[in-house]
Backbone of each chain as ProteinMPNN parsed JSONL, in Angstrom:
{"seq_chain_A": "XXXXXXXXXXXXXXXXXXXXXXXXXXXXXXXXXXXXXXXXXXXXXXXXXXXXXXXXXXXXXXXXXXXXXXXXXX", "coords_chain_A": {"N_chain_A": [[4.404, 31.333, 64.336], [2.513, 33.467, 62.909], [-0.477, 35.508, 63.484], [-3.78, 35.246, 62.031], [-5.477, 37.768, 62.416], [-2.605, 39.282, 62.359], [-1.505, 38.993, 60.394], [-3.41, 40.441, 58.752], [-2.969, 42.57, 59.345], [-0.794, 43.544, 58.715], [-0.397, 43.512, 55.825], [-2.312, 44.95, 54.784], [-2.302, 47.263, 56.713], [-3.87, 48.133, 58.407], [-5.392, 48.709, 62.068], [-5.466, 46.633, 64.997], [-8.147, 46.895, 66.319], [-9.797, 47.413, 64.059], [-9.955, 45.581, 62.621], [-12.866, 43.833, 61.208], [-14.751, 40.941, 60.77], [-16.551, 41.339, 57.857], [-15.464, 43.533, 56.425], [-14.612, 44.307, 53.499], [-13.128, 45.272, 49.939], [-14.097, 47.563, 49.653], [-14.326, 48.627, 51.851], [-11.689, 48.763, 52.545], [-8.929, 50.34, 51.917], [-6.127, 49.64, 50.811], [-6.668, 46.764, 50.292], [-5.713, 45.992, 47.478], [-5.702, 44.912, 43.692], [-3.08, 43.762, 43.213], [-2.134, 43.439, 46.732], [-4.308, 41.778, 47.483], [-3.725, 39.225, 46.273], [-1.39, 39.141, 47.266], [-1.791, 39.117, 50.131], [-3.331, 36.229, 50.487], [-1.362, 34.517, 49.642], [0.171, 35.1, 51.822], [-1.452, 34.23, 53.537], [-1.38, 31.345, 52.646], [1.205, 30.22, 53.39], [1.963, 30.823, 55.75], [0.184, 29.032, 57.137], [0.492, 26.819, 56.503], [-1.106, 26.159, 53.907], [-3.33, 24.965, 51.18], [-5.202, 26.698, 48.819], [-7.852, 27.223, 46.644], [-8.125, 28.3, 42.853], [-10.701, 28.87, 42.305], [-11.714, 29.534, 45.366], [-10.283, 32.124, 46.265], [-10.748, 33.299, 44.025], [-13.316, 33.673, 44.824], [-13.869, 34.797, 47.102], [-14.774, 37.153, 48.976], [-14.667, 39.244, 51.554], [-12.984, 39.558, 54.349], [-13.945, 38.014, 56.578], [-14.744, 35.424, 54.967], [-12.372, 34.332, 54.379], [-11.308, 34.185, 56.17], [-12.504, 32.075, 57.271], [-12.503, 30.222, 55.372], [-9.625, 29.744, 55.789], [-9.807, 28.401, 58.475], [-11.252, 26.458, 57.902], [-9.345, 24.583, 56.668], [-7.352, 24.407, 58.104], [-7.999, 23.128, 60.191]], "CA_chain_A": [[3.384, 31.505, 63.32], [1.534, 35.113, 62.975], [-1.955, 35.063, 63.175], [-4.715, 35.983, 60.684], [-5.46, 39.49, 62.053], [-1.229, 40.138, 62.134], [-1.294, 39.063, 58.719], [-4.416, 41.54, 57.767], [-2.452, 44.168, 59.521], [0.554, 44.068, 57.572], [-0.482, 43.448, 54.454], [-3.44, 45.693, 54.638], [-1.804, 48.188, 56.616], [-5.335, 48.318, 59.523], [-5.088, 48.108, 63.379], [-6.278, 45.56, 64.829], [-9.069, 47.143, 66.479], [-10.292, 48.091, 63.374], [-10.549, 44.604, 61.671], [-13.97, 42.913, 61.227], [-15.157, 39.914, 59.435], [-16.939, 42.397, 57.442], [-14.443, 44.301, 55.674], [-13.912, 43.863, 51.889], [-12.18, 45.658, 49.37], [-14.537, 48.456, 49.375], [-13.992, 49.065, 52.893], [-10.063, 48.743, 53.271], [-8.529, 51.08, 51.056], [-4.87, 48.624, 50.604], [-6.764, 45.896, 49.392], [-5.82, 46.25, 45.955], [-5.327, 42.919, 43.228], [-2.151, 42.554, 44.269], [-2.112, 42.89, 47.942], [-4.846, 40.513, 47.639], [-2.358, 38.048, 45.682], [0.353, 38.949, 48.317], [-2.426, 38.933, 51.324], [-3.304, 35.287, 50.173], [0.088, 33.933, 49.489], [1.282, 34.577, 53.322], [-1.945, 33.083, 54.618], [-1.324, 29.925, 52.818], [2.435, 30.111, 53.612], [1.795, 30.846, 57.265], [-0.597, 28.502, 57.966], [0.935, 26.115, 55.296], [-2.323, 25.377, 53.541], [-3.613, 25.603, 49.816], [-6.278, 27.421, 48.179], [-8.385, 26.827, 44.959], [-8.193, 29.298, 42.334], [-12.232, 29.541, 42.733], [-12.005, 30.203, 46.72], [-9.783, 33.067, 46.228], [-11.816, 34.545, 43.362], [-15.065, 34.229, 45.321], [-13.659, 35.565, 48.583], [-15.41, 38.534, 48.85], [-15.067, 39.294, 53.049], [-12.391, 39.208, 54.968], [-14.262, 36.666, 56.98], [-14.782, 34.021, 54.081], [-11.171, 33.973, 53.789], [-11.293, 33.618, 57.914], [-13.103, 30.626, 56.73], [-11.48, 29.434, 54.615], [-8.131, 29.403, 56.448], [-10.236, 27.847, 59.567], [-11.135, 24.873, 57.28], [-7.9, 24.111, 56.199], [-6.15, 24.444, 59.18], [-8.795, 21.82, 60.887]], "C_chain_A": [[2.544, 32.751, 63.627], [-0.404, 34.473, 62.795], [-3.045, 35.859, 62.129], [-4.664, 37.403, 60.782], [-4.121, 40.154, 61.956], [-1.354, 39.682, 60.454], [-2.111, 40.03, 57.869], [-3.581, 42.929, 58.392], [-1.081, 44.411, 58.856], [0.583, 44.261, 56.476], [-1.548, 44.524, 54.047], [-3.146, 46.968, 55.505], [-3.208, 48.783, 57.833], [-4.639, 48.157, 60.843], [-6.073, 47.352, 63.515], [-7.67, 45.631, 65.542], [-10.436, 47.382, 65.724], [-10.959, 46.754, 62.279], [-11.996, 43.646, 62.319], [-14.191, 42.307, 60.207], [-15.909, 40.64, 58.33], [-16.478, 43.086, 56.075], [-14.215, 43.445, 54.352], [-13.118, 44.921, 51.389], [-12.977, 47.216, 49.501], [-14.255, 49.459, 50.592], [-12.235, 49.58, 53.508], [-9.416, 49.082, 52.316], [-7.037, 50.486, 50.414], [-5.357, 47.081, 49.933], [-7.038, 45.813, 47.315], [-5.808, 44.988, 45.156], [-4.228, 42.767, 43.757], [-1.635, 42.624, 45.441], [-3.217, 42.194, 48.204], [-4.096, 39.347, 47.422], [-1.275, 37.72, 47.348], [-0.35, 38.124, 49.897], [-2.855, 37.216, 51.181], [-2.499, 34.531, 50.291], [0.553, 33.981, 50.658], [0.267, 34.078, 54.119], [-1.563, 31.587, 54.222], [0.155, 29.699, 53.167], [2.845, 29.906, 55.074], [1.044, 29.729, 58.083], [-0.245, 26.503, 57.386], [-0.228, 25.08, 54.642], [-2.709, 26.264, 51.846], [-4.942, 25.652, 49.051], [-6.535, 26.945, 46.986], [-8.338, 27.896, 44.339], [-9.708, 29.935, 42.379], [-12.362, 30.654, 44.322], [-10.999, 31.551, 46.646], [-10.541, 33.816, 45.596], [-13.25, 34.87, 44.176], [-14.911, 35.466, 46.332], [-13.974, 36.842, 48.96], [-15.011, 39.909, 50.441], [-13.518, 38.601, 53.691], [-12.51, 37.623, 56.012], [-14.821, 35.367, 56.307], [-13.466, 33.756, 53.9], [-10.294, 33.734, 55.372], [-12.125, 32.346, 57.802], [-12.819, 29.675, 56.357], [-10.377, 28.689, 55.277], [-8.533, 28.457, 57.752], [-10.36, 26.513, 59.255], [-10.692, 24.185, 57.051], [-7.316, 23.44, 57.096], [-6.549, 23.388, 60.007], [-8.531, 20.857, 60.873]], "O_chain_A": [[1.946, 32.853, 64.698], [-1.084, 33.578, 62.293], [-2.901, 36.973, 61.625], [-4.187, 38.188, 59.962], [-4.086, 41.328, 61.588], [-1.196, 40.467, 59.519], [-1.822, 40.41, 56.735], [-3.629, 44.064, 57.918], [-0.536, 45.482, 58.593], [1.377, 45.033, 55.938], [-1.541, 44.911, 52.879], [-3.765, 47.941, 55.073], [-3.337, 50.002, 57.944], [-3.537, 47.614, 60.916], [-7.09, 47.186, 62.841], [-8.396, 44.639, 65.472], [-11.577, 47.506, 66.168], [-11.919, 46.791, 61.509], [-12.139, 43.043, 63.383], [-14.019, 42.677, 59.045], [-15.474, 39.955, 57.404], [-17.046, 43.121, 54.983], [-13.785, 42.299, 54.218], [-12.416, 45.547, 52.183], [-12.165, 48.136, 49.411], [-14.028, 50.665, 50.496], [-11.808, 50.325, 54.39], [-9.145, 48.14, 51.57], [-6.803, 50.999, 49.32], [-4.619, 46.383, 49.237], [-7.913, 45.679, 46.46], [-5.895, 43.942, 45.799], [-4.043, 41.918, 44.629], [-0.607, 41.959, 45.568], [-3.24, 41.854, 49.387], [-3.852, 38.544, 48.323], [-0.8, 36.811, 48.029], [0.092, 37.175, 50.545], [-2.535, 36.775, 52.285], [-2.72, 33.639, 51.109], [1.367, 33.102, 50.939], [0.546, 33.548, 55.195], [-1.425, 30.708, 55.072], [0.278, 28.477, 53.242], [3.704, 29.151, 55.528], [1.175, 29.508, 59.287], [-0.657, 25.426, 57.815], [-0.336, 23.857, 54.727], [-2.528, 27.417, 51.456], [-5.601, 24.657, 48.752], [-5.715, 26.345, 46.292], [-8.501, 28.848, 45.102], [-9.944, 31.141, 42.463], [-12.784, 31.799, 44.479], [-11.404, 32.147, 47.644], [-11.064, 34.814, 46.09], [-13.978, 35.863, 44.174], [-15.471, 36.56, 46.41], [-13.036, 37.568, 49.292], [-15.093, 41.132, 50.326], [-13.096, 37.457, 53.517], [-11.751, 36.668, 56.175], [-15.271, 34.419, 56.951], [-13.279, 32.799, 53.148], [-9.165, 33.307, 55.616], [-12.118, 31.688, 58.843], [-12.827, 28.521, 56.786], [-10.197, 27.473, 55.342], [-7.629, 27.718, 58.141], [-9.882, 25.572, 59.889], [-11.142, 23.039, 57.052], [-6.866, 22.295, 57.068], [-5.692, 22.701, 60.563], [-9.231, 20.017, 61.437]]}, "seq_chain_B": "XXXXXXXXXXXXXXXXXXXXXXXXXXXXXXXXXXXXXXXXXXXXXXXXXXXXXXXXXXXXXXXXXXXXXXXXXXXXXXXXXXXXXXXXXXXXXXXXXXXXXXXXXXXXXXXXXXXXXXXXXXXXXXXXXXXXXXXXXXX", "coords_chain_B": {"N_chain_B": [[20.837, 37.575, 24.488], [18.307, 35.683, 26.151], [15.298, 35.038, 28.522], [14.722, 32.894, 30.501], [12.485, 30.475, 29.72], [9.816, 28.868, 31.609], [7.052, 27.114, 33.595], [4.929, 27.491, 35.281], [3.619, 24.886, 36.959], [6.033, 23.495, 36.361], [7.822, 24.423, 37.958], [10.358, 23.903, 41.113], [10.111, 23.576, 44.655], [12.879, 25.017, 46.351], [14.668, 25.333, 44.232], [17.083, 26.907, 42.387], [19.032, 29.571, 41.124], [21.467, 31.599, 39.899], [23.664, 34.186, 39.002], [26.679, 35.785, 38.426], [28.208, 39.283, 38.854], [30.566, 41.448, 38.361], [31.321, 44.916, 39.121], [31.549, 47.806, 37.664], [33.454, 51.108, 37.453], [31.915, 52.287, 34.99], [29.592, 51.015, 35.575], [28.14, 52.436, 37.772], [28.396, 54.481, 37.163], [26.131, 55.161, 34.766], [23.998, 53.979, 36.244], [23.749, 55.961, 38.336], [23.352, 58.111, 36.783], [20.792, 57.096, 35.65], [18.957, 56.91, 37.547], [19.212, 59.488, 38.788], [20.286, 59.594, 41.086], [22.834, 61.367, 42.38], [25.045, 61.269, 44.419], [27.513, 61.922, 46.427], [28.912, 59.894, 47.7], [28.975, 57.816, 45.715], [30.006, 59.139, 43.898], [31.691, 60.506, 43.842], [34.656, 60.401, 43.954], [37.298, 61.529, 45.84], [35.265, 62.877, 48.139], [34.845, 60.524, 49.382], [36.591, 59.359, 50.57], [36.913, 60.588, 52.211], [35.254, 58.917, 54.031], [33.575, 56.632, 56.23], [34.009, 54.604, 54.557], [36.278, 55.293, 52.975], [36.75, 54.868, 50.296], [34.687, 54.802, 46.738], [31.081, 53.462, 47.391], [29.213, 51.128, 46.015], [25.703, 51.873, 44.571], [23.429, 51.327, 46.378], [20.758, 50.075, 45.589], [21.759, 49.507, 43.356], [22.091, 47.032, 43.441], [19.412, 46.07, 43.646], [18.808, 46.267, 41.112], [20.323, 44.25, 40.058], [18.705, 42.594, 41.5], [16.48, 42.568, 40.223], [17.315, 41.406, 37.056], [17.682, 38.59, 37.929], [15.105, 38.097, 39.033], [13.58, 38.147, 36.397], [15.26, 37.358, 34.132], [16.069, 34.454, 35.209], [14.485, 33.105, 37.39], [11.328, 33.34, 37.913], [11.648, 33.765, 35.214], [11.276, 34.529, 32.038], [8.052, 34.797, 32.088], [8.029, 36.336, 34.188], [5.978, 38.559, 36.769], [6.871, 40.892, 38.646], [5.741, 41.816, 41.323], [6.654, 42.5, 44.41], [9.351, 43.734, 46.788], [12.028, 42.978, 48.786], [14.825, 44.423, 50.224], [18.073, 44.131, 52.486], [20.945, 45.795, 53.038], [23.746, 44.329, 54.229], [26.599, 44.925, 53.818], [29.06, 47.49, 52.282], [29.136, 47.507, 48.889], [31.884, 47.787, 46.597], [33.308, 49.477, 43.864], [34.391, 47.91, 41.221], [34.535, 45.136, 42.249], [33.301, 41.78, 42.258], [30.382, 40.038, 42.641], [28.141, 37.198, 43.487], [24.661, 36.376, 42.671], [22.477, 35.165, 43.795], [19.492, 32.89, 43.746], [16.825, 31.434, 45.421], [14.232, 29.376, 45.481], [11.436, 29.745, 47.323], [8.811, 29.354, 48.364], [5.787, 28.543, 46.677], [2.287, 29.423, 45.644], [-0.694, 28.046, 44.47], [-3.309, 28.784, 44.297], [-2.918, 31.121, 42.96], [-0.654, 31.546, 41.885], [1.43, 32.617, 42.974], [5.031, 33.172, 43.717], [7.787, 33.085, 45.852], [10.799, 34.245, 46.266], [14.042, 33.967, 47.52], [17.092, 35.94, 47.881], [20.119, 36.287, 47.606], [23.485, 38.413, 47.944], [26.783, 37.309, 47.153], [29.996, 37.669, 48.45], [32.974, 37.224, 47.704], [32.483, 34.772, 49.797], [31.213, 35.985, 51.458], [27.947, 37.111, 52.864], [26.744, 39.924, 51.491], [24.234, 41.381, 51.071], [20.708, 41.119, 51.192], [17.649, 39.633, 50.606], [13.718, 39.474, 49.401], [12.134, 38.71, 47.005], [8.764, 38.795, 45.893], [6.681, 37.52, 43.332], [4.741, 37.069, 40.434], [3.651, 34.507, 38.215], [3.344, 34.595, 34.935], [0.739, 32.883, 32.909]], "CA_chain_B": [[20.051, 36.683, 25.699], [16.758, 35.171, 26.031], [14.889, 34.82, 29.748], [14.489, 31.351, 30.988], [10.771, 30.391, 30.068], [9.396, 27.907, 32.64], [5.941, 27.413, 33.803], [4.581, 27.231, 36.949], [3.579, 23.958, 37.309], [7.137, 23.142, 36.353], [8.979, 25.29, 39.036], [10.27, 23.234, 42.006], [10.141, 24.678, 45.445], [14.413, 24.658, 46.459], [15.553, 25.369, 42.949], [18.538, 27.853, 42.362], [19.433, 29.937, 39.954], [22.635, 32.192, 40.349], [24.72, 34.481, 38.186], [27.437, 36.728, 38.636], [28.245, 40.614, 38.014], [31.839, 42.593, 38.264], [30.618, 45.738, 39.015], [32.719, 48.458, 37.101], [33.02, 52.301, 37.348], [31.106, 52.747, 34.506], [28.073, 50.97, 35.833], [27.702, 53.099, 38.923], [27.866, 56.034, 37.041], [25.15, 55.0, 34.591], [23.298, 53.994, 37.242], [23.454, 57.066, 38.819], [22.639, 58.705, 35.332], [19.505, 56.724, 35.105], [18.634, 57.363, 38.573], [19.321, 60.499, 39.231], [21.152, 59.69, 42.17], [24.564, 61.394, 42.133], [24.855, 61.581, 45.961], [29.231, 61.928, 46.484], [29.884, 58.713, 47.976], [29.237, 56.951, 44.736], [30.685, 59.932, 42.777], [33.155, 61.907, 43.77], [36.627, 59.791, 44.823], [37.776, 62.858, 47.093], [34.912, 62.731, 49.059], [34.374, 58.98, 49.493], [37.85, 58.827, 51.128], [36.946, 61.072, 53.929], [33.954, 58.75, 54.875], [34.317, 55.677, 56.869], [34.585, 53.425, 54.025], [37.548, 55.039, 52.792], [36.249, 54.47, 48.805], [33.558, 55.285, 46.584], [30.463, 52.532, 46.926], [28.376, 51.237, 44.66], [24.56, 52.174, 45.237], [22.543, 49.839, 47.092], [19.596, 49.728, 45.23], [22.389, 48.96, 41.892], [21.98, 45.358, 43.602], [18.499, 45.791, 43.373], [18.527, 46.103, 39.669], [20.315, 42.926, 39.746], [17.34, 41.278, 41.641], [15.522, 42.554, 38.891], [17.878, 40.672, 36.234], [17.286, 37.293, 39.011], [13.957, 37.061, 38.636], [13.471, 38.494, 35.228], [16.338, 36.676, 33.749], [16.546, 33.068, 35.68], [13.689, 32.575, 38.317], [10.977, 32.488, 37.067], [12.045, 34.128, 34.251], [10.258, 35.323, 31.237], [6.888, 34.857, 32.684], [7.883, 36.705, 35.643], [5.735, 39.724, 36.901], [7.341, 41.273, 39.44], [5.266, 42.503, 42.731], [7.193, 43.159, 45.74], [10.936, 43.209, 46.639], [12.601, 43.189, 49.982], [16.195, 44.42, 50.448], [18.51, 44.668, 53.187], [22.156, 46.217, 52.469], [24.771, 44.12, 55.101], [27.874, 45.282, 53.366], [29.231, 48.363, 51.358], [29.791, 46.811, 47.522], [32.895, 48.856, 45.929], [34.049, 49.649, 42.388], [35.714, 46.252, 40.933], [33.191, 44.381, 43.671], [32.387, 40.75, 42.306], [29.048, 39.893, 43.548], [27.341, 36.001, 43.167], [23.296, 36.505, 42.935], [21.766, 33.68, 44.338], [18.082, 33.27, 44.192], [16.014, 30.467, 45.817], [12.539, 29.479, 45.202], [10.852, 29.278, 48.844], [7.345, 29.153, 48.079], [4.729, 28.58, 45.194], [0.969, 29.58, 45.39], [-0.813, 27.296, 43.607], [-4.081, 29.74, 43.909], [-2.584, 32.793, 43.006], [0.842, 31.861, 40.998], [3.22, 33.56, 43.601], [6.402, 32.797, 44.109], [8.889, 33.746, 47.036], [12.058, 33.735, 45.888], [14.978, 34.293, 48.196], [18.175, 36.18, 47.227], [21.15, 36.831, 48.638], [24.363, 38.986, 47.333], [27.698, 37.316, 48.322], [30.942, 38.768, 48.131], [34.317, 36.477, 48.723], [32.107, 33.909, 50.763], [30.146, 37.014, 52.961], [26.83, 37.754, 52.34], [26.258, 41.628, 51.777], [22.83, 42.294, 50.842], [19.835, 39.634, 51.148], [16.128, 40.095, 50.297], [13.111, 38.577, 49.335], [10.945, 38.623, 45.626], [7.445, 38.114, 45.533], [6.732, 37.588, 41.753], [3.903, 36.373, 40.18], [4.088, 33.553, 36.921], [2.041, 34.647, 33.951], [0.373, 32.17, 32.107]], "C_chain_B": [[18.768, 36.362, 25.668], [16.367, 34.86, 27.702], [14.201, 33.453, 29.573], [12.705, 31.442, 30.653], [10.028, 29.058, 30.739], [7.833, 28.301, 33.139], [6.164, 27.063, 34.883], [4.705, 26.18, 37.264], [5.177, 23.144, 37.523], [8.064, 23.435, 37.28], [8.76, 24.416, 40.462], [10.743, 23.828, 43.241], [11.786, 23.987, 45.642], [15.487, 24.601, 45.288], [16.268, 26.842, 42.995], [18.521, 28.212, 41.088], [20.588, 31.02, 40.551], [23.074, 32.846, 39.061], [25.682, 35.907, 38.699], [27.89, 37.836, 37.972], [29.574, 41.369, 38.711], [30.869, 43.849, 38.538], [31.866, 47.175, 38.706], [32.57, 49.907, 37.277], [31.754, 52.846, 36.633], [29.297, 52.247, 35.16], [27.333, 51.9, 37.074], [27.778, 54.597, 38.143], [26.501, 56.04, 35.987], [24.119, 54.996, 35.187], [22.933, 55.45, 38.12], [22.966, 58.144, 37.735], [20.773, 58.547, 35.707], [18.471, 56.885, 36.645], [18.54, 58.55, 39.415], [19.937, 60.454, 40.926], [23.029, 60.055, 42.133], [25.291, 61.656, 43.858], [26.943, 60.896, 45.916], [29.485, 60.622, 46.965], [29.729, 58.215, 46.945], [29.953, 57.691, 43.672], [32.056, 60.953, 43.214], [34.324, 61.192, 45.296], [37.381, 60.301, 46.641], [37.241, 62.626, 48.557], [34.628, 61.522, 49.751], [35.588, 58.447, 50.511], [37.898, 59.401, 52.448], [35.998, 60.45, 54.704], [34.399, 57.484, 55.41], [34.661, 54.482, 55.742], [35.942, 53.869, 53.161], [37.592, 55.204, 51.187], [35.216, 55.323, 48.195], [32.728, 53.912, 46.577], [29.348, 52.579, 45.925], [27.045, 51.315, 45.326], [23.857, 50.918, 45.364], [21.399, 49.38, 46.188], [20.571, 49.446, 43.658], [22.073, 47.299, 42.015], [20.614, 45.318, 43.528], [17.626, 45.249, 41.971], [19.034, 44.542, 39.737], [19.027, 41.816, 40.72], [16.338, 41.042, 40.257], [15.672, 41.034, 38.014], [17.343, 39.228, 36.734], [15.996, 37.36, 38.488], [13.2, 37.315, 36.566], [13.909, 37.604, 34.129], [15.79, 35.028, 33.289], [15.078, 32.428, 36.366], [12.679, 33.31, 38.652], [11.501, 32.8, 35.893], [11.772, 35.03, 33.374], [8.816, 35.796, 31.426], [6.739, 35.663, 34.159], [6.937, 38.193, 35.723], [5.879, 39.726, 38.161], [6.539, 42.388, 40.405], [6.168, 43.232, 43.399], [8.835, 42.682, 45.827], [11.192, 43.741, 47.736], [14.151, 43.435, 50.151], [16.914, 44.574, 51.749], [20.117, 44.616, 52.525], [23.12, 46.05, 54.066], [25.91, 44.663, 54.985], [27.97, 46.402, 52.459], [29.969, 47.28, 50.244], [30.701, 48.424, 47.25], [33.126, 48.464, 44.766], [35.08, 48.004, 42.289], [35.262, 44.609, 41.87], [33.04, 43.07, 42.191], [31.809, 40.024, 43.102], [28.378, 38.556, 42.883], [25.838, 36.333, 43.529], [22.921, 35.148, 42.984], [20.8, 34.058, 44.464], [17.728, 31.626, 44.468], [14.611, 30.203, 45.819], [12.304, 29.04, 46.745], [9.847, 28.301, 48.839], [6.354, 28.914, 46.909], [3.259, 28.184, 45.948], [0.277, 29.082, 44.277], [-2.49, 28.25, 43.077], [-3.804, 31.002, 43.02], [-1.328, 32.761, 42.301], [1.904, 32.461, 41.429], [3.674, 32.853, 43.675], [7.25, 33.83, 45.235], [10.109, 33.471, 46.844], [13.273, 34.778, 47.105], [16.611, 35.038, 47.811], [18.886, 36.679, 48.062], [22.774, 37.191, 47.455], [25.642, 38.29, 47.952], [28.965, 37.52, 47.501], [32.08, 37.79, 48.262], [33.706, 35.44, 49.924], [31.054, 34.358, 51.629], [28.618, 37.594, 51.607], [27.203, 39.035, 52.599], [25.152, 41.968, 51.211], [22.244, 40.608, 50.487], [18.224, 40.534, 51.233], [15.295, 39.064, 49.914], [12.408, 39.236, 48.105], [9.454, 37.821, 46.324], [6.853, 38.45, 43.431], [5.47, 36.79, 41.832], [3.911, 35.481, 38.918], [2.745, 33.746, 35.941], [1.724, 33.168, 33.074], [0.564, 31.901, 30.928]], "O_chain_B": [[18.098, 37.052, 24.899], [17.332, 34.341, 28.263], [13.379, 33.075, 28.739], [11.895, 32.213, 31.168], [9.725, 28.203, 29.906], [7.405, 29.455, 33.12], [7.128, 26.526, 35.428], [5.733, 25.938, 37.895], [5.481, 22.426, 38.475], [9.074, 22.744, 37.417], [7.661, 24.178, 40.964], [11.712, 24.581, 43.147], [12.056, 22.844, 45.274], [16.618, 24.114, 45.265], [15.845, 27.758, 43.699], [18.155, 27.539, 40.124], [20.526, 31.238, 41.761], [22.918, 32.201, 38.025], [25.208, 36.879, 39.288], [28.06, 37.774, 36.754], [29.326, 41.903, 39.792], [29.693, 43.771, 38.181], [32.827, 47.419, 39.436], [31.372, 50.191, 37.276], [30.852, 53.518, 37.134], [28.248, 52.89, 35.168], [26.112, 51.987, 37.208], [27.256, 55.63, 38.563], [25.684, 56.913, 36.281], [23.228, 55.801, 34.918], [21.788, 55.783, 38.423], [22.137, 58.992, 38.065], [19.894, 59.383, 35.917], [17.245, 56.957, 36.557], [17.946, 58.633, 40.49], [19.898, 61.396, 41.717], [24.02, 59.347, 41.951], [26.184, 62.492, 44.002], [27.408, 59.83, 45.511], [30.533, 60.17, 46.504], [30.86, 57.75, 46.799], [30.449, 57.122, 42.699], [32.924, 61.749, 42.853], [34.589, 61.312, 46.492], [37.703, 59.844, 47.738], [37.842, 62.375, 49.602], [34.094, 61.644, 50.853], [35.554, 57.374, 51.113], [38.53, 59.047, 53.443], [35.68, 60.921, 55.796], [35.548, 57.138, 55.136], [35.45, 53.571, 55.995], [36.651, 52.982, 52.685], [38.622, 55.746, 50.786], [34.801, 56.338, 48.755], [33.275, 53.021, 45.928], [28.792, 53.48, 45.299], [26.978, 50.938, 46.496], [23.762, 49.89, 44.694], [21.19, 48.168, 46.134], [19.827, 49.128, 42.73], [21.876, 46.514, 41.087], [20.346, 44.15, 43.245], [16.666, 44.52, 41.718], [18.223, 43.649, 39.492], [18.685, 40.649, 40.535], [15.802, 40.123, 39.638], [14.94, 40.045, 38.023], [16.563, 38.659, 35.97], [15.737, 36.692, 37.488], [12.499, 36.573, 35.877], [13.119, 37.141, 33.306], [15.411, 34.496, 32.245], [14.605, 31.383, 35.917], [12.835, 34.03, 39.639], [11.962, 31.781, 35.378], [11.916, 36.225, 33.633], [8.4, 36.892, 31.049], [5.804, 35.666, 34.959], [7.12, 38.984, 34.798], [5.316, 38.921, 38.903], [6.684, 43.602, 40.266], [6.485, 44.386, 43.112], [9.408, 41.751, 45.263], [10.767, 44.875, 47.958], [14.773, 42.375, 50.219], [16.257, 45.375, 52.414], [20.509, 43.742, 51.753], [23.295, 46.967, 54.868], [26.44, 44.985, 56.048], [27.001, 46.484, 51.703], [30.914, 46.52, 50.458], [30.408, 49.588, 47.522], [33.182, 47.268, 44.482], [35.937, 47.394, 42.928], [35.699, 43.46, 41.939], [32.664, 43.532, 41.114], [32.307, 39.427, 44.056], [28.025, 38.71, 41.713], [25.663, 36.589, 44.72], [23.129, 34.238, 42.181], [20.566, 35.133, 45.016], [18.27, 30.723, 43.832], [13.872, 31.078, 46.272], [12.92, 28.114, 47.272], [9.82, 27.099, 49.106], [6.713, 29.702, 46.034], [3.015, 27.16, 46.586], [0.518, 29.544, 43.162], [-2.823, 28.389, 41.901], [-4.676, 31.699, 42.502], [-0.814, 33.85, 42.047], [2.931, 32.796, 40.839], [3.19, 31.723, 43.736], [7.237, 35.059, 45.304], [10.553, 32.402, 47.262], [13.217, 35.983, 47.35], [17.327, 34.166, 47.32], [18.571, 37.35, 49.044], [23.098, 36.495, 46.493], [25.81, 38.497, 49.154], [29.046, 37.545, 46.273], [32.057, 37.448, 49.444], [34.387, 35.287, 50.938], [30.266, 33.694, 52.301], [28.42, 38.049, 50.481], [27.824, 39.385, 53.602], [25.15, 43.118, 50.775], [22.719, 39.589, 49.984], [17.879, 41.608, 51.725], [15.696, 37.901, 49.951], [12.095, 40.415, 48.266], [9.237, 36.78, 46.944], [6.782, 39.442, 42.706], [5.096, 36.086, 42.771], [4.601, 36.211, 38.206], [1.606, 33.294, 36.06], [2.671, 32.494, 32.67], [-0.077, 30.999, 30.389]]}, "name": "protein", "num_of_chains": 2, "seq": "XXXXXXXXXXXXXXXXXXXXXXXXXXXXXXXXXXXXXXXXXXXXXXXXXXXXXXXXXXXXXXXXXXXXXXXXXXXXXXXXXXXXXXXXXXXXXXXXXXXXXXXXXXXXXXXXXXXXXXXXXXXXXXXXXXXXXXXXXXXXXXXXXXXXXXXXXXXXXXXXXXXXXXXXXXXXXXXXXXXXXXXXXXXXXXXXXXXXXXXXXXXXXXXXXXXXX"}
């Protein structure tokens, strides 16, 4: 199983030095709509857990969606 | 023809869809028409015979178009919008080549409407080219 920050670095295309809870779309130039879609789709696939159509739209922050996936996975 | 119209909710993860394509001179040279790829192994006989396969093959990414057809087509179908596509090319396809497209549903995003569909090209029993769709299911 890959872990959150290998999944923000593939899909988003960052090292991993570089990721902080922090980071939104404004910051990480690859988060577009649909490598959000895609970036979404292999956390719940990876972690095998499922999202609301709200918590995706809110998700503003890399780390609400490190949140998210933490809650789940609990 | 008409593309399969299926909704999301309806799509079950482990479902199949499949169809098969002859692949004939003329389509590799179209293909190379519409692509602008005329690169000698798929065109020119002569030289195709001095290379290790001996032939001319058909272009790799021609099987791509048929992923297209796969999820376009069959899985999901009509509703499909097509993201991302993964290929790898195991085998040279040749002129007169029938090829079975197999696609598999993996995954379904119940947030987000993806799908992961699995496909694989097989030839006489052998896989030669396998990839992965990410598609999304319009509403």
């Amino acid at each position: 199983m890959k872990t959150f920050n290998q999944i923000v670095q593939e899909l988003f295309n960052i090292k991993e030095e570089a990721i902080r809870d922090e980071l939104s779309s404004k910051d990480i130039p690859n988060w577009d709509s649909m490598n959000y879609l895609l970036f979404v789709a292999e956390l719940e696939k990876n972690f095998n857990i499922s999202f609301t159509m709200d918590e995706v739209m809110n998700a503003q922050t890399l780390g609400d969606l490190r949140k998210l996936v933490e809650h789940r996975a609990s | 023809m008409n593309a399969r119209d299926v909704s999301f909710e309806a799509l079950q993860i482990g479902e199949t869809a499949t169809f098969s394509r002859t692949i004939h001179e003329k389509d590799v040279e179209a293909f190379a028409l519409l692509s602008g790829d005329m690169n000698p192994l798929h065109m020119d006989e002569a030289y195709a015979q001095t290379t290790q396969f001996g032939q001319r093959i058909v272009h790799g990414m021609f099987l791509g178009a048929l992923c297209s057809c796969l999820v376009g087509m069959y899985l999901p179908g009509k509703r499909c919008l097509y993201l991302s596509q993964t290929l790898i090319f195991k085998k040279p396809v040749f002129i007169g080549d029938t090829v079975d497209v197999e696609g598999t549903l993996i995954s379904k995003s119940q947030s987000t409407k993806l799908l992961s569909v699995d496909i694989v090209f097989i030839r006489d029993k052998e896989v030669v080219a396998q990839g992965q769709a990410q598609v999304q299911v319009l509403g």
